[in-house]
Each structure stands twice: as C-alpha cells, then as structure tokens.
N, C-alpha and C positions, 0 to 999 in steps of 0.2 A: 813802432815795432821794436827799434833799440831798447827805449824806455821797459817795454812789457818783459823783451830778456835781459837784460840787465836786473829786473826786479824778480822773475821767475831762478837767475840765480843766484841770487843774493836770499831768497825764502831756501833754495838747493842747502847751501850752504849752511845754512842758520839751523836747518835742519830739526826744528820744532817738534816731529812726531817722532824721532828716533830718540830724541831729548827727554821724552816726558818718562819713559822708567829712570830716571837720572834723575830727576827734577825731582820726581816719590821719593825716590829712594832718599835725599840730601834733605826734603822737607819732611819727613817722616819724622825727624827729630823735634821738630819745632811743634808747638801745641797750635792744634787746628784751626785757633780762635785768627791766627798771628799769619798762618799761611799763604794768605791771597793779599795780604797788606806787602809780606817779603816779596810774594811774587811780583806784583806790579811795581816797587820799587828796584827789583833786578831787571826790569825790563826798560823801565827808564835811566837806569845806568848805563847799559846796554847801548840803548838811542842816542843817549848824548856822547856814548865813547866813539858811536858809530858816525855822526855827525861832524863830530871834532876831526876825526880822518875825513869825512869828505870836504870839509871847506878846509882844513889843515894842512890834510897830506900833501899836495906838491909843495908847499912851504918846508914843512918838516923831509923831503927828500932832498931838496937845496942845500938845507942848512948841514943833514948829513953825509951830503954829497953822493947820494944813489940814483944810480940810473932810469928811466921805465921799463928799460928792460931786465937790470936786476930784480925789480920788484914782480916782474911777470913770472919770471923764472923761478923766483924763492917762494911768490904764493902760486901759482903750479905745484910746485914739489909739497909742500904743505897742506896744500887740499889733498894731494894724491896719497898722501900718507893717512888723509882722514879719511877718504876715499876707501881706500881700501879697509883700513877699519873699521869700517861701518859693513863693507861686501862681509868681511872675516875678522869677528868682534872679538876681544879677547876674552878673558875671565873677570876683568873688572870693566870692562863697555869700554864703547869710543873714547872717553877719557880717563880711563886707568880707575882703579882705587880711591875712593875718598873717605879717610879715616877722618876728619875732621869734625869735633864735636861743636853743640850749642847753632848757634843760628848761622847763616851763610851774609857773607855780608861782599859783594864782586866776586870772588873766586867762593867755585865755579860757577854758578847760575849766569851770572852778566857776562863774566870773562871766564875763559873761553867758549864757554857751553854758546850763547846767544852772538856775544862779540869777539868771535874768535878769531886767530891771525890771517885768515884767509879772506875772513869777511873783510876786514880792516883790508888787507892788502887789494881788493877787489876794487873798494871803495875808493881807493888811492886810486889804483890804474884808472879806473873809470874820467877821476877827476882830474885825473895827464892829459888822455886819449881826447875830452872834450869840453877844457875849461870853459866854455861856450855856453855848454847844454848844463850847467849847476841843478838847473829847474827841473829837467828832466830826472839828473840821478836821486834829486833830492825825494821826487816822486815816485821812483822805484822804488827806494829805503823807506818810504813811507808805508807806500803798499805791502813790502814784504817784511816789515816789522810787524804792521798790523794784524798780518795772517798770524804769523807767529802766534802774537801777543792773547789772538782771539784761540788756538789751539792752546796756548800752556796753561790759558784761562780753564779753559774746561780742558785739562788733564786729565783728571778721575777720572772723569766723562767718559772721555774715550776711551781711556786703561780697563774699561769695564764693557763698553761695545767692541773692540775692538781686540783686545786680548793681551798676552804677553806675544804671541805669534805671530798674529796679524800685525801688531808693530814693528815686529822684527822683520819680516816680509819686506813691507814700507822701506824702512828703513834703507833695506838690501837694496830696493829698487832705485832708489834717491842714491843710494852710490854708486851704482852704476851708472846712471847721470852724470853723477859730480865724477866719475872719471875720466867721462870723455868731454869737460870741461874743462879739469885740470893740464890733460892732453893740451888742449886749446892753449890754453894760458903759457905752458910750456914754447908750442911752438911759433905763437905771437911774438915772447921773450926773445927767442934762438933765432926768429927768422928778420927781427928787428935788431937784432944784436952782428947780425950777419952781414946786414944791410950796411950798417953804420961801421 
C-alpha cells in the first residue's frame, strides 16, 4: 500500500497532464520529424536523474550535511509553491516563461518540468525513511514514470480530446492534491524536527 502512494505521488508531482501545454508549447519549435525522438530522450534523462537521487540521495545528504528533516521541510515548501501554481497559474504556466530557442536539451522538459526539485527531494526522503524497502521505491518510480511517460507520449492526443480546459481543470485538481501533501511533508519535517 506504501509502494502504491508513494508511486501515486510521485505521478502528483511529476504532474504529466498539466505538462503537456508546456511540452507543445517548447516542442512546437522543433520539426515534427525530431519530436518524439526529444521526447523520449527527455524522459530518460529524467529517469536516470530521478534514479541517481533515489539510490544517491542519503549519500549526497551526508556528504552535505542535511538533515531528513530539512529535506522534508524545503521539499514541503517547494511543492507547495508548485502546489499552488498549478491551483493559480500565472501568465507564463507552472514554470514561468520560456524564451529559449532551437531544440531543448535537460532544461525544461527533464528538469524541472518531469524531474523536478520536489520529485528529487521526495525520492530522497523516501530513501532516508526506508533504506530497507530500495525495491519497493524503485517500483513506485517505475510505475509513476511510466504513466507519465505513456501520457507525454500521446500529448497531442490528449491536447485534442481533452482540451485547453479540461487540462486546466486536471491540472487544478492535482494541486489540490499536491497541497495537502506538501502539508504532509511539512509536518513530517517540523514534527521530526520537534522530536529530535
């Protein structure tokens, strides 16, 4: 049952259907021929950066001497900024503006948009909380990549049943989600942080 939420939010977060006007909008540049070759290539950048934090991360919080409770507390705050973002979009979407010309290459398709710092930081905490269970978060990350991966695939797709609204909708409702997770996260942080 951990394994199933753990994976249902880490897909929250990853946030694939609010992504995909974002994803048009930054591959619109590229010629059509090229577009699903970048895709699946941003998507396994993605996986291996997301990967790299789950068997890395406590390593990498040692070395720079962070707590699990700071990391609950900073990706809390982080989601809840996406969080809200997503409730109340601004003029240039969940991640701002992107004037950047010619093809995308990590930023933003893999980073932030797919592996972004809350994902990353979730992945951490998961891997604190249960060095034990590897196998399990590895199979959440699996599962909730693959959804993704199987939506960004068929973006048009959806962009065309589903609408500019009905995404928006989604969207809205998946932050509301992710805010009473970020909640969570917060007071996992503060009541571990209390504790100790």
């Amino acid at each position: 049952m951990e394994t199933f939420a753990a994976a249902v939010t880490l897909f929250l977060i990853m946030d694939p259907l609010g992504n995909i006007p974002i994803f048009l909008s930054v591959l619109s540049r590229v010629v059509p021929e090229r577009r699903r070759r970048i895709l699946i290539r941003e998507l396994l950048i993605a996986l291996a950066l997301m990967l790299l934090f789950l068997f890395a991360g406590p390593g990498i919080l040692k070395l720079l001497g962070l707590s699990r409770e700071a990391i609950s507390i900073g990706g809390g705050l982080v989601l809840m900024i996406i969080a809200i973002r997503m409730i109340f979009p601004s003029r240039g979407g969940v991640m701002g503006d992107d004037d950047a010309e010619g093809e995308p290459l990590i930023v933003p398709l893999a980073m932030p948009l797919i592996a972004g710092p809350s994902v990353l930081a979730t992945l951490v905490l998961l891997a604190e909380t249960g060095p034990d269970r590897s196998g399990d978060w590895l199979l959440a990350l699996m599962g909730a990549w693959g959804v993704t991966a199987v939506i960004l695939l068929s973006s048009q797709k959806l962009y065309k049943v589903l609408g500019a609204r009905g995404l928006k909708a989604i969207e809205r409702l998946m932050g509301m989600i992710l805010v009473t997770v970020s909640v969570q996260m917060l007071l996992n942080g503060f009541s571990a942080w209390y504790v100790n």
